[in-house]
C-alpha positions, 0 to 999 in steps of 0.5 A, spaced: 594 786 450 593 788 457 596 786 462 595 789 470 602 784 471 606 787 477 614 786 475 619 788 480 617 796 482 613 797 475 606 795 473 605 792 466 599 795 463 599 793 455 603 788 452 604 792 445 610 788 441 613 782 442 618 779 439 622 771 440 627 775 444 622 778 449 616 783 449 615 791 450 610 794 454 607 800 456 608 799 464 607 804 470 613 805 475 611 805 482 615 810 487 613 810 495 606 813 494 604 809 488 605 812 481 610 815 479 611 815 471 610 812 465 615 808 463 617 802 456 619 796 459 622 791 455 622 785 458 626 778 456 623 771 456 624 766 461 632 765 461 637 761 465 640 766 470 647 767 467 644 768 461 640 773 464 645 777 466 649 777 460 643 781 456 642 785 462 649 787 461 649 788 454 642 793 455 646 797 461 651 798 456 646 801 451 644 805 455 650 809 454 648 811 447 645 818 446 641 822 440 634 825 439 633 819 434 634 814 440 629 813 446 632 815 452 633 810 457 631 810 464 634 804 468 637 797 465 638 790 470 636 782 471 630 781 475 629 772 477 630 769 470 629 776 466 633 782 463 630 789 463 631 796 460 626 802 462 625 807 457 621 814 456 615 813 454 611 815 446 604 814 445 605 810 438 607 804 435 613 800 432 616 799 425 613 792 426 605 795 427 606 799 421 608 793 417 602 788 420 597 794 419 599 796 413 599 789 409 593 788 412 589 794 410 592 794 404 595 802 405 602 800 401 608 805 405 609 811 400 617 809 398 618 817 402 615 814 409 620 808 408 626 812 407 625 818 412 624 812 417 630 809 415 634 815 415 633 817 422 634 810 424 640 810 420 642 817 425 641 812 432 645 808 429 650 813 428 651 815 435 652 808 437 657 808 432 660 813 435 660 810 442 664 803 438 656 799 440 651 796 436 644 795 437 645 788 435 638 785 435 635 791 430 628 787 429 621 792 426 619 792 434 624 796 435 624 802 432 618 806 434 615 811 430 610 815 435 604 819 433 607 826 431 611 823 426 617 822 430 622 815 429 627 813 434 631 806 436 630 803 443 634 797 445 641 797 444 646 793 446 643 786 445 647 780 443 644 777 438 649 771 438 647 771 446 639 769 444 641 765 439 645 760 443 639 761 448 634 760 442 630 766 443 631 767 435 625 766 431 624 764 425 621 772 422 627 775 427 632 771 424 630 774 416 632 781 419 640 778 421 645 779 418 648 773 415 655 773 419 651 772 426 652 765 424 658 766 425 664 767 430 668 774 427 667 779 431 660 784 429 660 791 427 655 796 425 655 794 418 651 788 421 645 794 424 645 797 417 644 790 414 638 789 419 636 796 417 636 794 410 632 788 411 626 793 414 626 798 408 626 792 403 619 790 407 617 796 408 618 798 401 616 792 397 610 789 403 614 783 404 620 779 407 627 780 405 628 772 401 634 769 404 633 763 399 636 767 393 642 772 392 640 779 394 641 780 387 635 776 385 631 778 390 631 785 389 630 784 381 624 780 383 621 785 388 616 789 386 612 796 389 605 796 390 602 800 386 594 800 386 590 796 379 597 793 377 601 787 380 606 791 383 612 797 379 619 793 379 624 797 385 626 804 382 634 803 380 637 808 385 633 804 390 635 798 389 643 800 388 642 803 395 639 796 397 643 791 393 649 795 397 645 795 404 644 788 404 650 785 401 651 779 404 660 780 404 660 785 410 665 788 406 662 789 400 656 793 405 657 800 407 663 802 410 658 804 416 652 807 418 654 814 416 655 813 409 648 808 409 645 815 411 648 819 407 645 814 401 638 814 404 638 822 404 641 823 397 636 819 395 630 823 400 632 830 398 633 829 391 626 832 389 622 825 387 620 825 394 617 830 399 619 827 406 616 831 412 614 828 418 608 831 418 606 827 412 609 821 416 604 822 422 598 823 418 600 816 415 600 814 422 592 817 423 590 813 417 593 807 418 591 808 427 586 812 427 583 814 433 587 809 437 592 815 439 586 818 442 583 811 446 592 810 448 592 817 451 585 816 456 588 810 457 594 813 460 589 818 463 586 813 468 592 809 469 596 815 472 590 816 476 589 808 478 590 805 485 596 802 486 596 801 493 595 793 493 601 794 488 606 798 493 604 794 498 607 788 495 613 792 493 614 793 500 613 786 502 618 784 497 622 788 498 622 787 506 624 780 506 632 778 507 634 776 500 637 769 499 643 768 502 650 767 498 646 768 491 650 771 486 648 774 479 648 769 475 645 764 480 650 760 482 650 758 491 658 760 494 660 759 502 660 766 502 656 768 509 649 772 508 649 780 506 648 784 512 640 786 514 643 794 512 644 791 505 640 794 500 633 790 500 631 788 492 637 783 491 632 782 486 635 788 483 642 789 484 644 788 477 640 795 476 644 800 472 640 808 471 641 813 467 638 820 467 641 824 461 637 830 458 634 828 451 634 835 447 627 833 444 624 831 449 617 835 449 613 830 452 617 833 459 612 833 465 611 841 465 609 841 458 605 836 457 598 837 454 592 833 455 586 835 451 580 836 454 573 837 451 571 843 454 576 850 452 576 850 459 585 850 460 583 845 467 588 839 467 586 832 466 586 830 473 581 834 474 573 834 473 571 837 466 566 842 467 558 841 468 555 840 461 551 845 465 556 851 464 554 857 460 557 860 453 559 856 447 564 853 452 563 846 446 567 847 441 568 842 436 574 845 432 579 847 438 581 843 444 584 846 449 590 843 453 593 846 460 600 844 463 600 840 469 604 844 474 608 842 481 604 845 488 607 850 493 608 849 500 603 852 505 605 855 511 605 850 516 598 850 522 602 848 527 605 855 530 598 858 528 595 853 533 600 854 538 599 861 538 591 861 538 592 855 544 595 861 548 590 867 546 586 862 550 590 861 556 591 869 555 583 870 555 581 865 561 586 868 566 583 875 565 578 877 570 570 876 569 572 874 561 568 869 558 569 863 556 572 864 548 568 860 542 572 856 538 578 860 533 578 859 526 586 857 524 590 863 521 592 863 513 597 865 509 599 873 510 600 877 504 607 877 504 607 870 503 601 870 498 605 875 493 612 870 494 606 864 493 604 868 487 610 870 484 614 863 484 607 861 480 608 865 475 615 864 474 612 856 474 609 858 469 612 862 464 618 857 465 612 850 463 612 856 456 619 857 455 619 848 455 614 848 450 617 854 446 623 849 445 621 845 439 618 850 436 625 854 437 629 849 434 625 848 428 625 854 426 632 856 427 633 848 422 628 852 417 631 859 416 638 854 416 634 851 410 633 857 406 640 859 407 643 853 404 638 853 399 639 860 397 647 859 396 647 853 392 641 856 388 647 862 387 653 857 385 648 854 380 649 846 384 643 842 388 644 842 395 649 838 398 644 833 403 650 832 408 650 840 408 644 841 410 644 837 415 649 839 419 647 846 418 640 845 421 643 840 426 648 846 428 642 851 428 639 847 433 643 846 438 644 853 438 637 855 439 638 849 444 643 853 447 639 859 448 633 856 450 637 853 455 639 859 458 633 862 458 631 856 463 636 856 467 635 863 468 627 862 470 630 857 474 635 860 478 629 866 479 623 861 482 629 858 486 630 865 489 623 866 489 623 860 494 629 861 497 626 869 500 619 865 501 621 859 506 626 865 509 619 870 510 616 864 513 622 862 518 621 869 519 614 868 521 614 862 525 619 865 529 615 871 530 609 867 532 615 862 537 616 869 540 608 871 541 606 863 544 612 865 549 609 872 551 602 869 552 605 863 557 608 868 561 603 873 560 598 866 563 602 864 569 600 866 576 606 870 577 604 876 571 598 879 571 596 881 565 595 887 563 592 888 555 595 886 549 603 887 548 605 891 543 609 887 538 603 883 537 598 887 533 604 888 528 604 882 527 602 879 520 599 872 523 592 875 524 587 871 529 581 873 529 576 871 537 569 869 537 566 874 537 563 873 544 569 875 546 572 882 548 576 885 542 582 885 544 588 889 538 590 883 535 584 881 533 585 883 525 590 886 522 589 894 522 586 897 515 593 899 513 595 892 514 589 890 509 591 895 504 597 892 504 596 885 503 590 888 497 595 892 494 601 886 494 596 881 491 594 884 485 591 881 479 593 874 481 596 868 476 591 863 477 593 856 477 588 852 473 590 846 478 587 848 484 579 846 485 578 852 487 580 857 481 574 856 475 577 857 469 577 861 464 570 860 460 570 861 451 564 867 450 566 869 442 572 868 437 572 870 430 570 866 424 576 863 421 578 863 414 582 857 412 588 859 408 587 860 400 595 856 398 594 851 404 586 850 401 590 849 395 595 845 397 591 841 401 595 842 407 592 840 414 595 840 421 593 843 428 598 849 431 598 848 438 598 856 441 599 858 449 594 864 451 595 868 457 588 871 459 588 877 463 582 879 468 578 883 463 578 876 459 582 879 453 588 874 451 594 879 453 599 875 450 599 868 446 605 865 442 605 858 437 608 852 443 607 847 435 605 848 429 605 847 421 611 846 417 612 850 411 609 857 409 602 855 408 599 860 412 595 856 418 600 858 423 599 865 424 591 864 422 591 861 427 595 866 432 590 871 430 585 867 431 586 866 438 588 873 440 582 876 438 578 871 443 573 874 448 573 869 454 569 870 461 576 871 465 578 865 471 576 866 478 579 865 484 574 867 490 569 870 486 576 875 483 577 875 477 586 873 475 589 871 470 590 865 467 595 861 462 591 856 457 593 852 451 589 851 445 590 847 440 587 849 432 585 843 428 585 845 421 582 840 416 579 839 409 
């Protein structure tokens, strides 16, 4: 439901679940120039102060827990009557949205989505687990699976006995409780995977765990749906795991969250089931459809909105004195008022923020891919090229999608025009001279274009090496699989799920490690690179310091002038007269100086970001034969590979950012595919360069 509500220094946009105890929403957070990200915002209901505050401190803490299964948390706090938690954005949905759209669609959840999801909810409960916390209130709308397949938990730390007494405890949040809420003994993580238990039931059987019944009862009644019947009864290794699951004794349930895991997973890769998470995010295509289209160019027009009126309230707010003596939780003391240095959003002085790197996080600003329609690598923010274009730029089977990148700063004007002012005075005070027309201001000089264009590429290699991380840690997690494999096949035994686990999480934060280190080392080179060019540039502007001070020596009655100084034609600072005028040497650069600066510039990598640069343009590719074992298996997927196009348009250099799990072929078909595309090369000034684009191949059946 859309909102366009501000909330503090956020902006809601769309209402996107809702619970008894408050509602998520994808929500803009505003800096001082208007957007500044993309954010979840859970938001509690209208709640008394000191209640507010309580759940407030409990978000604050669940901040703390951290793993790949749990959304990464950017800021937690009360504002008025209300509690609030920040979190990274994933375009998807909630447990909760599935469940609805697929009771109403009748798709029944296949018992593999129902445990993969239970699976990776269990390892967010794990963490906690590990930090002594609890989610709490682990209700469908706070698991959130996104458009790729990927599961995560968000919302830790709220005390359900807190909504309760605050009665913000519905009637449908209360059947995913587990039974000791009602009482007054001390909650542990046995009560999370009671409520975890509670969402598989559901998501297995298409209807709400019964409380009217022992659990027993309740699973021996429940059915599966299966199509032309009235439903199949609950395969016995389930329903043992969920009899334990949802044992109303918390001492007869699983001791914690890792040993309900270790149970999900026995049963997951036990070889009745095929759990992938490409499989799960197809299921989400088919129950949503192209809504994940319709979010991502909503969030395409919400970055580029106008958030002035919004700014400019936060600035009021902000800028009026707080009440004075007014504590968190709301009651008046005879304390004297805060300090005009005092930070100015009271409103928020509960605000806890946490910064923590999430391995998986793909979705980081310099690698995120927004599709375009034209295979034109220009970013989103930009106009797509005119229908008018040439070549087969159309391309319904491919997409491109291009990094957004961060700009380098120019050198300043101010000097130049300081330098030209004085040229003028210089040119006045001559005998019989006219009068010169007006200067053109001085652009950058070669140096500092090479050192522009190096810090560039180094951009952009290190935007690829972010993109490449995924793909590393999922390949080192399969190769680890097949080791696993290949021993256990060897000792005559099944694989051992836990060791396969820790094996591939092992071989993922190796690959993580080492992909770590590869982008320090490119951050440590772009840091150097701009470290020489604000050096190059001091150097400049100190020169052209020098030169305005010669220049008004030279224009005072005391001096005349007599020609140009020597030092000026060295300088790298060109200033051109009108022509008009007489010439005098530092007119332009000498033609060794302009062999310089061509020779320095060479092919240039040019930054799709710029207006200026018209990308590269599709000309011919290849046709493309779809796998025969994929066409077999009916294996669809989309690879997603990053292109380096050279000046001549040929691709240079092209590597998989994502692509399709398995041995089915697509991956290199594509790669192929890709390095034998024949483009018009991109263009800056009518000079063609290179030019980095990502293309994502889409294979279907």
């Amino acid at each position: 439901m859309e909102t366009k509500e501000r909330y503090g220094r956020f902006v809601l946009q769309f209402e996107d679940a809702r619970t008894s105890a408050g509602s998520f929403f994808r929500a803009v957070q505003l800096g001082p120039s208007g957007y500044e990200r993309h954010v979840q915002l859970f938001r509690s209901e209208l709640l008394a102060p000191d209640v507010a505050q309580a759940l407030a401190d409990g978000l604050k803490n669940g901040l703390q827990v951290q793993h790949a299964q749990v959304v990464r948390g950017f800021e937690a706090g009360r504002l008025d009557k209300t509690a609030f938690a920040a979190y990274e954005m994933f375009e998807g949905r909630s447990v909760g949205a599935l469940m609805e759209r697929s009771q109403a669609e009748g798709h029944p959840f296949a018992a593999d989505h129902a445990l993969l999801i239970a699976s990776k909810a269990a390892a967010a409960l794990e963490a906690a687990q590990g930090r002594k916390q609890t989610h709490g209130f682990l209700v469908p709308e706070f698991i959130h699976v996104s458009h790729d397949g990927e599961v995560s938990v968000r919302g830790f730390g709220l005390s359900p006995r807190v909504l309760r007494d605050a009665n913000c405890v519905g009637v449908r949040e209360a059947g995913f409780l587990a039974p000791e809420v009602e009482g007054a003994s001390p909650l542990d993580i046995r009560a999370d995977v009671f409520s975890l238990g509670a969402q598989l039931f559901e998501m297995l059987t298409g209807v709400a765990l019964p409380r009217t019944e022992s659990t027993l009862k309740n699973i021996d009644a429940a059915r599966i749906p299966s199509p032309g019947t009235d439903g199949t009864p609950v395969p016995k290794p389930l329903a043992t795991l969920l009899a334990q699951a949802l044992a109303e004794d918390p001492a007869r349930r699983f001791k914690d969250a890792t040993a309900f895991k270790k149970a999900v997973d026995t049963l997951l890769f036990s070889g009745d089931y095929s759990p992938t998470t490409f499989n799960l995010a197809f299921f989400m295509h088919t129950l949503f459809r192209d809504e994940g289209d319709d979010d991502a160019a909503r969030i395409k027009a919400e970055k580029g909105a106008d958030y002035r009126p919004y700014v400019a309230a936060m600035n009021a707010d902000a800028a009026a004195p707080p009440p004075a003596a007014v504590s968190p939780s709301g009651l008046t003391h005879a304390a004297p008022a805060p300090l005009p240095s005092a930070p100015p959003r009271a409103a928020m002085d509960s605000t806890v923020r946490m910064d923590a790197i999430r391995p998986e996080a793909f979705k980081a600003e310099a690698a995120k891919f927004e599709p375009v329609k034209h295979d034109s690598g220009r970013i989103g923010r930009l106009p797509a090229p005119s229908p008018a274009s040439p070549g087969p730029a159309e391309d319904h089977l491919f997409q491109t999608v291009m990094t957004e990148k961060k700009s380098f700063p120019v050198v300043p004007v101010v000097m130049g025009v300081v330098v030209v002012a004085a040229l003028a005075g210089y040119y006045l005070t001559r005998s019989g001279a006219p009068t010169p027309g007006p200067t053109p201001a001085p652009t950058m000089n070669a140096a500092e274009t090479a050192a522009l264009a190096r810090v560039r590429e180094l951009e952009s290699r290190l935007a690829a090496l972010e993109a490449e991380k995924v793909a590393a840690e999922q390949k080192a997690a399969d190769e680890a699989k097949k080791v696993i494999e290949a021993q256990a096949k060897a000792r005559g035994r099944a694989v051992d799920p836990a060791e396969l686990q820790r094996a591939q999480d092992e071989a993922r934060r190796k690959a993580q490690a080492e992909q770590d280190a590869r982008v320090q080392a490119e951050r440590q080179k772009i840091e150097e690179e701009r470290k020489r060019a604000e050096e190059t540039r001091a150097a400049e502007a100190a020169k052209a310091a020098e030169a305005a001070r010669v220049f008004e020596a030279a224009a005072s009655p005391s001096m005349a002038p007599t020609g140009t100084p020597a030092f000026v034609a060295a300088s790298p600072l060109a200033v051109t007269p009108s022509p008009a005028a007489p010439a005098p040497a530092v007119a332009s650069p000498s033609p060794a100086v302009a062999a310089t600066a061509g020779a320095a510039a060479g092919p240039a990598l040019l930054d799709l970001a710029d207006p200026a640069v018209t990308p590269p343009v599709l000309v011919s590719q290849p046709r493309i034969e779809y796998p025969a074992m994929a066409r077999a298996q009916r294996i669809m997927g989309s690879v997603v590979i990053s292109a380096l196009i050279d000046e001549q348009g040929n691709v240079a250099e092209a590597r998989i950012i994502r692509g399709v799990a398995g041995t089915s072929g697509l991956n290199q078909v594509a790669l192929d595919t890709v390095k034998r595309r024949k483009y018009k090369p991109a263009t800056l000034g009518g000079k063609p360069g290179r030019a980095w684009v990502a293309i994502q191949i889409d294979f279907k059946l």
